[in-house]
C-alpha positions as CSV (number, residue, x, y, z in Angstrom):
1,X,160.5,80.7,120.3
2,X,157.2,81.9,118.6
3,X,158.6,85.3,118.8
4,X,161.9,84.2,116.8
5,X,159.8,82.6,114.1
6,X,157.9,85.9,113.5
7,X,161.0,88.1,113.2
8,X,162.7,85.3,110.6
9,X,159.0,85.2,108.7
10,X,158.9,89.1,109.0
11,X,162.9,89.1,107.4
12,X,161.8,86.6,104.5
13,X,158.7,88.7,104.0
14,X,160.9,91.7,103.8
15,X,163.1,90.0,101.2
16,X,160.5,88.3,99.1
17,X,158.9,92.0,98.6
18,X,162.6,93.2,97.4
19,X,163.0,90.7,95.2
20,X,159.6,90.8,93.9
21,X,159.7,95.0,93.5
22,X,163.2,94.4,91.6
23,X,162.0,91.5,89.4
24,X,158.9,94.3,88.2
25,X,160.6,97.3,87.9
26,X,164.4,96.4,86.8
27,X,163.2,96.5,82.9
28,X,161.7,99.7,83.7
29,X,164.6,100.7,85.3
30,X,166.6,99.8,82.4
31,X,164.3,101.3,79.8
32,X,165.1,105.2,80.4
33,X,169.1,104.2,80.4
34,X,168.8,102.4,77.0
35,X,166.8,105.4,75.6
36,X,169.6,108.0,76.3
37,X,172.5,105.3,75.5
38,X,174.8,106.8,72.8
39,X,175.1,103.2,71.2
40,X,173.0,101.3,68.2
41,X,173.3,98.2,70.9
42,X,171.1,97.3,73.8
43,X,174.2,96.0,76.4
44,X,176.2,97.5,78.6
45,X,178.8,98.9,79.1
46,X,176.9,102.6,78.1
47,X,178.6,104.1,75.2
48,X,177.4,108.0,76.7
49,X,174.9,109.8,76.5
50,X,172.7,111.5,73.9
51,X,169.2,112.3,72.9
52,X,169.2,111.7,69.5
53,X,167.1,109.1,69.4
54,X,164.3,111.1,71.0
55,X,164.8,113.4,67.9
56,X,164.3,110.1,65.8
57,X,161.0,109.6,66.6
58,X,160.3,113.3,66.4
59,X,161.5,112.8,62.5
60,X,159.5,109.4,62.2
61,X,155.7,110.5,60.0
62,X,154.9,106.8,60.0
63,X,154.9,107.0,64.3
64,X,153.3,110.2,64.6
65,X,150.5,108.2,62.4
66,X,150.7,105.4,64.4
67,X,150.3,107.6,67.5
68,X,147.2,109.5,65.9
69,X,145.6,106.4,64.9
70,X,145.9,105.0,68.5
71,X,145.2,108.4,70.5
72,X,141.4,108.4,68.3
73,X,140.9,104.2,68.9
74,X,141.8,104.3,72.7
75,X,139.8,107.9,73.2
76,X,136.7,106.5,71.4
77,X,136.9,103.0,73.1
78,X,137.4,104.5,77.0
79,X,134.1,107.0,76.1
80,X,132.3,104.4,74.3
81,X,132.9,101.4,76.8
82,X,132.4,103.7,79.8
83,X,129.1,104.5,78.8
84,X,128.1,101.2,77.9
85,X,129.9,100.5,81.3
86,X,127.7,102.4,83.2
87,X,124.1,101.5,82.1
88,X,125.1,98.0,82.5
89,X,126.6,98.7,85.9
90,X,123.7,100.8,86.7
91,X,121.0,98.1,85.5
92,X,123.0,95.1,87.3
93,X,123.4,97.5,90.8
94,X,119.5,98.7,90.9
95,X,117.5,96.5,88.7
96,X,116.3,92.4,88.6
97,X,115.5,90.9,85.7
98,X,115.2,87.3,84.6
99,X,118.1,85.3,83.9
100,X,120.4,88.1,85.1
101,X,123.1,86.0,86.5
102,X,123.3,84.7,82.8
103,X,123.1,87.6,81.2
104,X,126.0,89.5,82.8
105,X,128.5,86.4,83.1
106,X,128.4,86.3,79.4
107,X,129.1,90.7,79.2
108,X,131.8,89.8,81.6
109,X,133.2,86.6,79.4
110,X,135.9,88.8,77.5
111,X,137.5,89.0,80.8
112,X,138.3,85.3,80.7
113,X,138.9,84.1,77.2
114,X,142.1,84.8,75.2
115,X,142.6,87.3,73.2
116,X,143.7,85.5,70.5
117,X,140.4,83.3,69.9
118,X,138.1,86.6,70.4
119,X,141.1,88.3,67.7
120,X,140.5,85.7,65.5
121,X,136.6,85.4,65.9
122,X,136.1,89.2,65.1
123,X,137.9,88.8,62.3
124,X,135.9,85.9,60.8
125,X,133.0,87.6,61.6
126,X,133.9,90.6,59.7
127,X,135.3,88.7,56.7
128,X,131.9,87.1,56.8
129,X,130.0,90.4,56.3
130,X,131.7,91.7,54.0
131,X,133.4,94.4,55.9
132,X,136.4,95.8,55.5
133,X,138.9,96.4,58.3
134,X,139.8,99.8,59.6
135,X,140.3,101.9,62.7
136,X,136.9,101.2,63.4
137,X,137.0,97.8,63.3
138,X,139.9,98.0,66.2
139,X,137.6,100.5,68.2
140,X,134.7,97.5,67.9
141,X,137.1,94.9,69.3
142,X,138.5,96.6,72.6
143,X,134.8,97.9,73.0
144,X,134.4,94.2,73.6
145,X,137.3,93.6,76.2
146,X,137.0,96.9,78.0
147,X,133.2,97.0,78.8
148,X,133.5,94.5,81.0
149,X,136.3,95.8,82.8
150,X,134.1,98.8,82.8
151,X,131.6,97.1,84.7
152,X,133.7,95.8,87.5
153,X,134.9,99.6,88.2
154,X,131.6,101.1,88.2
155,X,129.4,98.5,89.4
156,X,130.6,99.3,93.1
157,X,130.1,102.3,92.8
158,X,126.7,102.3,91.9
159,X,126.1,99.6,94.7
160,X,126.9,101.5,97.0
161,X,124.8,104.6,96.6
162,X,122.4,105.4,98.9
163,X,118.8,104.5,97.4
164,X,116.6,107.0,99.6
165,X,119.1,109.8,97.8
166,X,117.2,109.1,94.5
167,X,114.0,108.6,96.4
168,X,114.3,112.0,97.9
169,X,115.2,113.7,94.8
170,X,112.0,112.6,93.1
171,X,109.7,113.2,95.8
172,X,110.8,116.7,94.9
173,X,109.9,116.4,92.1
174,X,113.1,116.3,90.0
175,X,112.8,114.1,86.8
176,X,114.7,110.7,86.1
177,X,117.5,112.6,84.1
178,X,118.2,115.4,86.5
179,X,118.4,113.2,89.6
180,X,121.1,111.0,87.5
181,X,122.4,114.1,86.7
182,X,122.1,116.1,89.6
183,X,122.7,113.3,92.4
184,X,123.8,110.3,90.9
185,X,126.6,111.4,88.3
186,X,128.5,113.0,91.2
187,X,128.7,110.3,93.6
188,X,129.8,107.9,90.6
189,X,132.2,110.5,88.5
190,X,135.6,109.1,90.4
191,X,134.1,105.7,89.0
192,X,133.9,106.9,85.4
193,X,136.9,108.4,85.4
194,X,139.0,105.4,86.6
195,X,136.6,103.6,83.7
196,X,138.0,106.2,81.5
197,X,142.0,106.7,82.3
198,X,141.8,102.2,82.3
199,X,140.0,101.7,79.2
200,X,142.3,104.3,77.8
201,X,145.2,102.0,78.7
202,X,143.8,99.1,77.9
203,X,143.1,100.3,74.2
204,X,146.4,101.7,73.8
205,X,148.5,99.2,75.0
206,X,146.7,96.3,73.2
207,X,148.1,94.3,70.1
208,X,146.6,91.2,69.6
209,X,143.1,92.5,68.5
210,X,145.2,95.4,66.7
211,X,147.1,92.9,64.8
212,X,144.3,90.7,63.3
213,X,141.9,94.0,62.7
214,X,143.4,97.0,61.9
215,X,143.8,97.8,58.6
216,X,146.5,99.8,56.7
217,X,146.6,102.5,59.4
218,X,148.3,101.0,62.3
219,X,148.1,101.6,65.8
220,X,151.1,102.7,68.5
221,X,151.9,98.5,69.1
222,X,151.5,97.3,65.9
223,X,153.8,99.9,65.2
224,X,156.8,99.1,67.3
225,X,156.0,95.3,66.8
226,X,157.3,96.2,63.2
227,X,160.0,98.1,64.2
228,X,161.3,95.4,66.0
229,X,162.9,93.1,63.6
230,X,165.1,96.1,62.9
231,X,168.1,96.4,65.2
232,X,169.1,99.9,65.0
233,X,165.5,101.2,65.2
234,X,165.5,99.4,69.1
235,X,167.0,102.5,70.7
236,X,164.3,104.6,69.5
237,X,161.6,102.1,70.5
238,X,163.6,102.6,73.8
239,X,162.6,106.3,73.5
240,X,159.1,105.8,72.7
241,X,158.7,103.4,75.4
242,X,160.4,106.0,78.2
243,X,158.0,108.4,76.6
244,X,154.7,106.3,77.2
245,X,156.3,105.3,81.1
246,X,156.2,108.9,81.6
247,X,152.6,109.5,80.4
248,X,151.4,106.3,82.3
249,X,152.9,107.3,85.1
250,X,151.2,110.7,84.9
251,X,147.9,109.3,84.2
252,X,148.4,107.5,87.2
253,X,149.3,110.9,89.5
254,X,146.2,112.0,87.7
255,X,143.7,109.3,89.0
256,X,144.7,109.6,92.2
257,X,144.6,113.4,92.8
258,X,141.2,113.1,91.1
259,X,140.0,110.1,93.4
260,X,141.3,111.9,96.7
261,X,139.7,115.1,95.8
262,X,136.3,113.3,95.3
263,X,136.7,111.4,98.7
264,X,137.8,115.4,100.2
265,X,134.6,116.7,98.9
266,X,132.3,114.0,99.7
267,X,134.0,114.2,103.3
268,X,136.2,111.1,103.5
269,X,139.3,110.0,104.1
270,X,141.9,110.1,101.4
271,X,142.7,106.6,102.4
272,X,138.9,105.1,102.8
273,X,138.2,104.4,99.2
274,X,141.0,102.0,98.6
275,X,143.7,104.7,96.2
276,X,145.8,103.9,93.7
277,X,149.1,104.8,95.3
């Protein structure tokens, strides 16, 4: 009897996870076939196929600004909030100080509140000051949200260095900077570069804080966000959004290969660490 009941749990298991993997992936399924659909209208039947709309966006100056505009924002915000990442990671894994419990639940509050009321507060802020929105003012707002995400990467990774490492490296006399750089950096390095390739992410897929503070130059969402009240420009928002599956998908391949070859040198398992795939 007890045996029976495992093999049905184990079959509704089984479907639960098919279901669930379809219910995920059947608009990105459907996102590549819509992109080389020979037809101005998202439905099947599929008219044929073509890639002319890929060629659209190729012709579109207003995208390739939009995709400059959010290639700088999400580069500077993944560089900027990774290194704010990691001295706050670094200070919260080796340091105590008072009120630190405070201190970093309120760097980790973006993670919690909407992004609509920080959006919204930025912007009142800035109003306030007297400044005037820009590109800059976008990089300032995912700063904000990705920093902390930042922190939870990194501050694991810092925690779980070995302390007599540093000790040993200064009682040979190496300074502060070339132990961090020497010893430290390259135990932590698979750490910033998930902080990296996931701040990257997070800045380029992002709208809400895009919307309320970028000025005239858009970014890549606020972008297609305007394109869609315009049906016959969907299939080539179908095209741009095959073309960022791809990349994400790559960046993905990337963090992983760059994670297991860390774990190879440092002479673990590929599977210890916990991958991505």
């Amino acid at each position: 009897m007890t045996r029976m009941l495992r093999a049905m749990s184990a079959n509704w298991l089984t479907v639960y996870a098919v279901a669930f993997i379809l219910f995920l992936y059947a608009p990105v399924v459907l996102l590549p076939m819509f992109a080389f659909n020979d037809a101005t209208v998202i439905a099947f039947p599929l008219a044929g196929f073509t890639t002319d709309w890929f060629t659209v966006l190729w012709e579109t100056e207003a995208l390739h600004d939009a995709v400059r505009n959010s290639l700088f924002v999400s580069f500077t915000t993944a560089v900027l909030s990774t290194v704010l990442g990691a001295c706050a990671a670094r200070a919260i894994a080796r340091y105590r100080f008072p009120v630190k419990g405070g201190i970093v639940g309120f760097i980790m509050l973006p993670l919690v509140l909407p992004e609509i009321i920080v959006a919204v507060s930025l912007l009142v802020m800035l109003m306030q000051l007297g400044m005037s929105l820009s590109l800059w003012t976008v990089v300032g707002g995912h700063v904000l949200i990705c920093v902390p995400f930042s922190i939870a990467i990194l501050n694991p990774a810092y925690s779980g260095l070995d302390r007599s490492l540093e000790e040993a490296s200064y009682d040979l006399g190496e300074s502060r900077w070339g132990t961090f750089r020497r010893v430290i950096l390259p135990l932590v390095l698979p750490g910033m570069i998930s902080s990296l390739l996931i701040c990257f992410t997070i800045s380029l897929d992002e709208f809400i804080i895009a919307f309320f503070l970028t000025g005239t130059d858009v970014t890549l969402p606020v972008y297609i966000w305007s394109q869609l009240r315009f049906p016959a420009k969907l299939p080539s928002i179908m095209a741009l959004g095959t073309i960022l599956l791809t990349l994400s998908i790559l960046m993905l391949v990337l963090g992983e290969w760059v994670r297991r070859r860390s774990a190879r040198k440092r002479g673990l398992d590929d599977t210890s660490a916990g991958g991505l795939i």
